[in-house]
BAGUMAR-631614 format. One record per residue: residue in one letter; z, y, x of N, C-alpha, C in turn. Coordinates in steps of 0.001 Angstrom, whole numbers, plus 500000, padded with zeros to 6 digits. Atoms other than C-alpha are relative to their C-alpha. Layout:
# BAGUMAR-631614
AZYXZYXZYX...
***
This chain:
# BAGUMAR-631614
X500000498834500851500000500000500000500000501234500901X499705498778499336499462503544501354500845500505499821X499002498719500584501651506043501666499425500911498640X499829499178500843499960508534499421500284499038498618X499868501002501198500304505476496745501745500471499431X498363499802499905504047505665497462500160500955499662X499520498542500520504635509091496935499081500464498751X500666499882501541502490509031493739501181499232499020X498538501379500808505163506312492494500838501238499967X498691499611500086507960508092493243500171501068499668X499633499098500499507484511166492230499817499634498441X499383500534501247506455509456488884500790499425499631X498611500224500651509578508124488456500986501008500027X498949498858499656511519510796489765499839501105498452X500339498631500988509548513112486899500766498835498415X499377501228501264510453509985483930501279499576499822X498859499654500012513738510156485086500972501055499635X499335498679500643514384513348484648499603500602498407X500512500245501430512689513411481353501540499229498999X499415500851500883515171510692480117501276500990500087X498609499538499669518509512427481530499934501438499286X499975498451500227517182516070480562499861499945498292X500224500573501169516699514085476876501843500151498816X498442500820500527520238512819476271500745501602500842X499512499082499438521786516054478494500040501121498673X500021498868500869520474518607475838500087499366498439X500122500532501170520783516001473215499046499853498855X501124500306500727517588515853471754499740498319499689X500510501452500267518085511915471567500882500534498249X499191500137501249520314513021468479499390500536498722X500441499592500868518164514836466358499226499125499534X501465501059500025515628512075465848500433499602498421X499728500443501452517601511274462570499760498834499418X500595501437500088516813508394460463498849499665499771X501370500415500374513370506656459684499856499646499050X500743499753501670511401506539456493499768499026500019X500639501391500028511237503247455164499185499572500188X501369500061500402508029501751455011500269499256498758X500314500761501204507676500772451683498877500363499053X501119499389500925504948500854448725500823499617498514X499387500337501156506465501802445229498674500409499062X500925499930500825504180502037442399500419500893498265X498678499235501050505854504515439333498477500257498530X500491499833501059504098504512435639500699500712498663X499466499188500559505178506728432637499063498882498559X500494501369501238505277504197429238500687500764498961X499546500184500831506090504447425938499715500973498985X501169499543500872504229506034423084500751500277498053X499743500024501440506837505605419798500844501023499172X499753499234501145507130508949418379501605500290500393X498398499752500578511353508993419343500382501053501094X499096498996499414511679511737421728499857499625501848X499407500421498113511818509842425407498293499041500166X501116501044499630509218507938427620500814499568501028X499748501006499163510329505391430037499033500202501636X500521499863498394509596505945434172500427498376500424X500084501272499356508604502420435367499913500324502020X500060499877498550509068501972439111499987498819500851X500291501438499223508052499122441157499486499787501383X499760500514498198508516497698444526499373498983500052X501082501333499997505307495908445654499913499555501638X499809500659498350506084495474449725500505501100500460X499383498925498646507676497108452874501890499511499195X498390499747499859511737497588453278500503500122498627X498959500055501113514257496640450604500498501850500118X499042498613500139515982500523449803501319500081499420X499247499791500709519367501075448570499859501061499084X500278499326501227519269502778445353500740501386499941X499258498222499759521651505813446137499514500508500922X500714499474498699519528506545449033498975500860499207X501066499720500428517198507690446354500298501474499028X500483498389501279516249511393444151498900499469499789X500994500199500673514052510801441484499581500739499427X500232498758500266512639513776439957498941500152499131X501755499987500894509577514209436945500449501546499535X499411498493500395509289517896436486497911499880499510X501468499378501107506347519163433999498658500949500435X500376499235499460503754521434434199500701501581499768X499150498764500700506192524530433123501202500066501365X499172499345498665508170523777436161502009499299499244X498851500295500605511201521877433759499831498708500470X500166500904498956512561518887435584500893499061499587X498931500912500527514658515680434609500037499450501397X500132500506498779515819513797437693501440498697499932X498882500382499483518632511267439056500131499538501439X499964499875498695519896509963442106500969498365500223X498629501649499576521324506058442675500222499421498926X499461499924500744521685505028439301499271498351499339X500643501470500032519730501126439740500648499420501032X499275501005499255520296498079441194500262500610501246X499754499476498404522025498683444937499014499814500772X500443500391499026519447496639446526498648500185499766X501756500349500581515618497446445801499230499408500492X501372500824499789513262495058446408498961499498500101X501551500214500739509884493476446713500495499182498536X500046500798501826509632492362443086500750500436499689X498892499677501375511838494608441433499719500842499542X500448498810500310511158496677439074501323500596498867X499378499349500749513388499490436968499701500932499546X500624499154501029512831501019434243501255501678499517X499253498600500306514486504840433324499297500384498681X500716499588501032514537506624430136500130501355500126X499958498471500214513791510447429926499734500501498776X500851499558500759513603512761427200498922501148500186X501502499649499992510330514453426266499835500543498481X500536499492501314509102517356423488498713499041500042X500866500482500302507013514903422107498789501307498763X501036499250501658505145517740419353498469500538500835X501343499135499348501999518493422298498691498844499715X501465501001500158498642516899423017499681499444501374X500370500847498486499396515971426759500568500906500865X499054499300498579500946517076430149500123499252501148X499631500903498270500831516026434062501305499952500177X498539500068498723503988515115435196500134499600501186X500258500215498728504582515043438383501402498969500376X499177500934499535506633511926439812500391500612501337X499730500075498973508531512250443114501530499001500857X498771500579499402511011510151444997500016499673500825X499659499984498542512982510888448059500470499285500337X498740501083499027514350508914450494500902500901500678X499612498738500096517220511309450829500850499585501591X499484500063498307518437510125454661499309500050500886X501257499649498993514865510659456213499542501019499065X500793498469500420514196513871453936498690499054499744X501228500622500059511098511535453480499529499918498597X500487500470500692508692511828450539499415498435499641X500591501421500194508056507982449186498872500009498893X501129500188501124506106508815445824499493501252500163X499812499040500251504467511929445137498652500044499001X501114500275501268502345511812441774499817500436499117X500150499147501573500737513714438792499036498677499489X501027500512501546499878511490435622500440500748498854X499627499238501068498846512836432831500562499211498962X499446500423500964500668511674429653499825500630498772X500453499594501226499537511964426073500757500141498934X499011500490501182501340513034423058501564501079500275X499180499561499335503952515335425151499682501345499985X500178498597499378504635519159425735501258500292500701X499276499551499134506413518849428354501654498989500223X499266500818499824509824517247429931501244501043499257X498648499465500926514011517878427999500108499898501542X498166500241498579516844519287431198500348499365499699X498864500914499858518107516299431371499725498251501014X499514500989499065519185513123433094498915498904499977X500629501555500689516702509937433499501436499137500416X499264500700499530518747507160433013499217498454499860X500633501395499782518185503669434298500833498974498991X499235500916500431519337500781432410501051499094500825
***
């Protein structure tokens, strides 16, 4: 091996070294926070009978189980009015599980996007983020979805 080989080495380590130490020194290993699951959920808006509420289907079709309080769920209208919760299904979410929520809804319109969203609230990480439209609706009630 040559020398200039050698002193190509060593100063690349010397520089990767100081990288790592000048990392953990100013603490930038700590901000890194946590990581965004990988998962794929699939969220549908059901139920059609005239009483006031529609049902937010939500389904876990692969990637990382989630705990269920890890989660904000959120359907806000086009008016900017928003029903939401936060943890309120099984602990453990799964592939193959699905849960169903009920919201209410001025049913007296002729249709409205709602927009789905749900965080993964320990990586700040968007998991859904979705406008369907829904027929029959003007718009979402302030208030709570609740899961069964």
């Amino acid at each position: 091996m040559s020398p200039v080989i050698g002193v190509i080495l060593m100063v690349a380590i010397t520089v990767i070294l100081a990288a790592v130490i000048g990392t953990f020194v100013l603490g930038l290993g700590d901000t890194l926070g946590d990581n965004q699951p990988t998962t794929q959920l699939d969220v549908s808006i059901e139920g059609e009978d005239g009483d006031g509420d529609r049902d937010l289907v939500i389904e876990h079709g692969g990637g990382d189980p989630i705990d269920s309080g890890t989660l904000d769920i959120i359907v806000t209208d086009e008016d900017d009015n928003e029903v939401s919760t936060s943890g309120e299904f099984s602990e453990r979410f799964s592939v193959g599980d699905v849960e169903t929520g009920d919201f209410d809804v001025d049913d007296t319109g002729n249709g409205e996007n709602l927009r789905i969203r749900i965080i993964h609230q320990p990586s700040e990480s968007i998991l859904v983020d979705r406008t369907i439209e829904v027929d029959g609706i003007d718009g979402v009630e302030n208030d709570d979805i609740t899961f069964n």
